[in-house]
C-alpha positions in Angstrom: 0.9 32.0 3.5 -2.2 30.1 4.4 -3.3 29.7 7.5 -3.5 26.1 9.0 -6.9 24.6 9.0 -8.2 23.1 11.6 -8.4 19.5 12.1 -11.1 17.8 10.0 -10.6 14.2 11.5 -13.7 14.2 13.5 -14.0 11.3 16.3 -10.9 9.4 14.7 -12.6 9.9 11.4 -11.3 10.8 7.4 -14.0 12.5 5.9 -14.8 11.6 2.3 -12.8 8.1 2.6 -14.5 5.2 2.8 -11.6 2.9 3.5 -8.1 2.9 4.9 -5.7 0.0 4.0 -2.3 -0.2 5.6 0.3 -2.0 3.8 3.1 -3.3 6.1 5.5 -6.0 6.6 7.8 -7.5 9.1 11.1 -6.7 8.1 12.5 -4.6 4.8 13.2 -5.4 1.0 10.5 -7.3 0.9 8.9 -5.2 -2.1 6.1 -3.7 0.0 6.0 -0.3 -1.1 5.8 -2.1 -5.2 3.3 -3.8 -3.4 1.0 -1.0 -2.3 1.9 1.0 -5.5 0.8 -2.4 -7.7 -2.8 -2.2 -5.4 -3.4 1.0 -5.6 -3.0 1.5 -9.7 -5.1 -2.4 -9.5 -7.8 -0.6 -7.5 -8.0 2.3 -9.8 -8.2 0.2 -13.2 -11.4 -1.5 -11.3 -13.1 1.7 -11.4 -12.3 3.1 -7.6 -11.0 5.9 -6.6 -7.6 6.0 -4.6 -5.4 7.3 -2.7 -1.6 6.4 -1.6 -0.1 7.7 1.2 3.9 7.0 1.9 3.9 6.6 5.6 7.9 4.9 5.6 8.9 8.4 6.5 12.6 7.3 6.6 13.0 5.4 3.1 10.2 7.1 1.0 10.4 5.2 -2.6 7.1 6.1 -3.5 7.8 8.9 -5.4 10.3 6.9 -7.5 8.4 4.0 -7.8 5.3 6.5 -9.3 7.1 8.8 -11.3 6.4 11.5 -9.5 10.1 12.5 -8.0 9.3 15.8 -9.8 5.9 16.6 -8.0 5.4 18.9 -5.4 2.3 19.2 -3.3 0.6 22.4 -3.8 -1.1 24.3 -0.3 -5.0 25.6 -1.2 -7.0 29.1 -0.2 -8.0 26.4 2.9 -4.5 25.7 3.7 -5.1 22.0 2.9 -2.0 19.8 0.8 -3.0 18.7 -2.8 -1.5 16.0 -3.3 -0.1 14.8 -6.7 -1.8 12.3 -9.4 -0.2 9.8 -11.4 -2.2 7.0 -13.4 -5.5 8.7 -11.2 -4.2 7.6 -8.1 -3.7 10.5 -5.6 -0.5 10.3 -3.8 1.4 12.0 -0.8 5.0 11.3 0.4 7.9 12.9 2.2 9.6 12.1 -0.8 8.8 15.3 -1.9 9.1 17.9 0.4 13.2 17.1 0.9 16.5 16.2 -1.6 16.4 12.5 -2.0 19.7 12.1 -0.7 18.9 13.9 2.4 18.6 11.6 5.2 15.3 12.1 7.5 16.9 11.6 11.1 13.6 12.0 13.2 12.4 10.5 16.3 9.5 8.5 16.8 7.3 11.6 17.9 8.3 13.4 14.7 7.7 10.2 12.4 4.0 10.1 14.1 3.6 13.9 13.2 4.4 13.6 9.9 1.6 11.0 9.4 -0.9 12.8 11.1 0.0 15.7 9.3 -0.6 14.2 6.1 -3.6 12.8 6.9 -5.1 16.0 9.0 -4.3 18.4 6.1 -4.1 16.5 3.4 -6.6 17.5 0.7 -7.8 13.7 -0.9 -11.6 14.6 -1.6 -13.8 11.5 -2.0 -11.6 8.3 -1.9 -13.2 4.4 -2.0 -9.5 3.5 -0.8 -6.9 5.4 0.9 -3.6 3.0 1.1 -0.9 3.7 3.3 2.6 2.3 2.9 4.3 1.9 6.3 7.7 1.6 7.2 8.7 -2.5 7.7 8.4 -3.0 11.3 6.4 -3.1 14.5 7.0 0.6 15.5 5.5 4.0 16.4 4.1 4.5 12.7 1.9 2.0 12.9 0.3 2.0 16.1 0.1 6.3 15.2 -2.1 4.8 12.1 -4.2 2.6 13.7 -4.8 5.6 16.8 -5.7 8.0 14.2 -8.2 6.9 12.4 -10.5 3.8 12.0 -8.3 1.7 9.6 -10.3 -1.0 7.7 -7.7 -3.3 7.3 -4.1 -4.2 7.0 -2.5 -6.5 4.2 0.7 -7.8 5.0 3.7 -8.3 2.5 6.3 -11.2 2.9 8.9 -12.6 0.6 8.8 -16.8 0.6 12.1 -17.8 2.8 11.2 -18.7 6.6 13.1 -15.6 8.0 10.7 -13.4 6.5 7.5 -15.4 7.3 8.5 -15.6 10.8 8.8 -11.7 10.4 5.6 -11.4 8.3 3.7 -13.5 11.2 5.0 -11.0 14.4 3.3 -8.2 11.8 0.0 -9.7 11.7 -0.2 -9.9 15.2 0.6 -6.7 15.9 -2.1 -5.6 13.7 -4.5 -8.1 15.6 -2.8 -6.4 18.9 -4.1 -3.1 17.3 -7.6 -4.5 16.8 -7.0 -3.8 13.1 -8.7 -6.5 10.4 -5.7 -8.6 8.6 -7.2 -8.7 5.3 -4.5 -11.3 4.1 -1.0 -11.7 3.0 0.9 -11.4 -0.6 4.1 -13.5 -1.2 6.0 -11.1 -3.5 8.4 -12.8 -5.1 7.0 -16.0 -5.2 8.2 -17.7 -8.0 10.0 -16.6 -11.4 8.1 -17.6 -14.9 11.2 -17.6 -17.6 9.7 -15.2 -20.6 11.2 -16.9 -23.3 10.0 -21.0 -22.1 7.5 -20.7 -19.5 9.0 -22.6 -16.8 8.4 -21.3 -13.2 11.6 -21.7 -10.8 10.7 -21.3 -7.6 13.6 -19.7 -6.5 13.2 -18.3 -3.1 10.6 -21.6 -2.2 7.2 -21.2 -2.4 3.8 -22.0 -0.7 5.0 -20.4 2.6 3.1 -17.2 2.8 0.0 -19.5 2.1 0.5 -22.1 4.7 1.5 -19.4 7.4 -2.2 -17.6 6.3 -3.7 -20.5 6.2 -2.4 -21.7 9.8 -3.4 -17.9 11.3 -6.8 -17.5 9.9 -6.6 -14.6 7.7 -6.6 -14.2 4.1 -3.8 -15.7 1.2 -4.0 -12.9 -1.6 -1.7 -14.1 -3.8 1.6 -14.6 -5.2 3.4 -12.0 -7.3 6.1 -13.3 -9.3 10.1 -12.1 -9.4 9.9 -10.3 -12.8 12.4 -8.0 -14.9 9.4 -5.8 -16.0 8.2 -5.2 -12.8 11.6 -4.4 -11.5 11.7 -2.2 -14.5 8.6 -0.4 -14.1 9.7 0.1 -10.7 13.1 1.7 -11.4 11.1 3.9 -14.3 7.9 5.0 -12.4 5.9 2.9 -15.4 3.4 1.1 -13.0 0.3 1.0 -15.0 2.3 -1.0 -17.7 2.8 -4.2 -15.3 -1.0 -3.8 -16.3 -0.6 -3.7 -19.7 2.3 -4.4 -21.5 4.1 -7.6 -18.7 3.9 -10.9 -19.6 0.4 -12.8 -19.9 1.1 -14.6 -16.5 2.6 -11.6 -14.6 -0.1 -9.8 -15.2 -2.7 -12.4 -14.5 -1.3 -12.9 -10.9 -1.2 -9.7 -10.7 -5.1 -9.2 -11.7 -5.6 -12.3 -8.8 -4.4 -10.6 -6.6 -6.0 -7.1 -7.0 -9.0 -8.5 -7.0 -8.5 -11.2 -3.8 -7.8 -7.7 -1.9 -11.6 -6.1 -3.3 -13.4 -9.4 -2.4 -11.7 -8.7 1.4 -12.8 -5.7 1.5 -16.4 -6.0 -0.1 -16.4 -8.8 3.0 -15.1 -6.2 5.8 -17.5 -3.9 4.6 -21.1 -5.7 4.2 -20.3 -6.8 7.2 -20.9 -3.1 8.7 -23.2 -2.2 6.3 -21.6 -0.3 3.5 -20.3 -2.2 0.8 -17.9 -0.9 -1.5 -19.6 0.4 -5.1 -19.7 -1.9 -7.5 -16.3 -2.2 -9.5 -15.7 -1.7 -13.3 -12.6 -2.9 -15.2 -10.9 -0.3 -17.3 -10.5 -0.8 -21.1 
């Protein structure tokens, strides 16, 4: 067996990562870990690579929602964890190292470990973005996240109805708390678009995600619509075709809203200096 490495975070530092984006929400079934899945295959088809990091230790989907419930990690002569690849996204999760119906009963200090672990040891060579999915929540996995290394910003994922704004809202500010950037809020769900007539039913409201960003002073990054494909590409690990084969308008917001998230970024980093390289769409 390998030996463990020693650390190569370096003065709360990922080397060869040039930005970390955590992807959390108030409260669950909300769709956030579609929602950094969807970002991270975006961020890829504009040319960058990514990483994705499944930090919901206790309900990782990731690996279903990738198609990569088969996968397992492999350990290099370093002793450093490769992840997997799907669609040229790198991705990690505990998803793979136990049965998916075992249930992970571990304590905060655990949780934490695991996170650190992955990050510490984990093997993700030159990223432009590394996102991180985190449990829904204000807990320990969070504030582990933002203690371990400098985190560029945080997107926050809310559903339209008021219980989950009001949810979505005690989120941001415990990423302001943190002193880590909001870089804006998506309202999955937002509306449904009927495939065979075009009409958009609004079913769960609408407008609220936008009016609570808009009232906080951070970002509105879009609306993703309630869609059968997306659903389906979720259950089948298929998430480059919401990118190619969904509906003109599904994929359109989703394109919107990709691209809201680079223009927050490119902002976050000219303002230190180092903006991001210049993005290419994929044919």
């Amino acid at each position: 067996m390998a030996e463990t490495p020693q650390s190569h975070l370096t003065e709360g530092s990922l080397p060869g990562v040039k930005s970390v984006i955590a992807v959390g929400a108030g409260k669950g079934g909300v769709g956030k870990s579609t929602v950094a899945a969807i970002f991270a295959v975006g961020l890829r088809r504009k040319g960058l690579a990514v990483g994705l990091l499944d930090g919901d230790v206790y309900g990782p989907s990731l690996p279903k929602i990738t198609g990569t419930e088969d996968a397992r990690p492999e350990v290099d002569e370093q002793g450093f964890i490769v992840p997997p690849e799907r669609d040229g996204v790198r991705i990690m999760s505990m998803g793979y190292l136990v049965p998916p119906n075992e249930a992970i009963i571990w304590r905060g200090p655990l949780a934490q470990k695991y996170l650190k672990e992955m990050l510490d040891r984990g093997r993700w060579g030159e990223l432009d973005c590394l996102i991180v999915d985190l449990p829904p929540g204000t807990g320990d996995i969070p504030l582990t996240l933002a203690q371990s290394i400098p985190v560029t910003g945080a997107v926050v994922v809310c559903t339209p109805q008021d219980v989950a704004l009001i949810d979505a809202v005690k989120a941001m500010r415990m990423y302001q708390k943190l002193g880590v950037h909001c870089l804006g809020i998506v309202e999955n769900m937002s509306y449904h678009v009927c495939p065979q007539c075009g009409y958009r039913d609004e079913i769960f409201g609408h407008g609220g995600a936008e009016a609570a960003a808009r009232s906080h002073g951070v970002p509105f990054l879009g609306g993703i619509p309630l869609n059968t494909t997306i659903r389906i590409n979720g259950d089948t690990g298929a998430l480059l075709e919401n990118f190619t084969q969904a509906e003109p308008p599904v994929v359109a917001a989703l394109e919107r809203t990709v691209e809201r998230l680079i223009e927050e970024l490119e902002a976050v980093r000219k303002k230190h200096g180092t903006p991001l390289p210049q993005v290419r769409g994929e044919g």
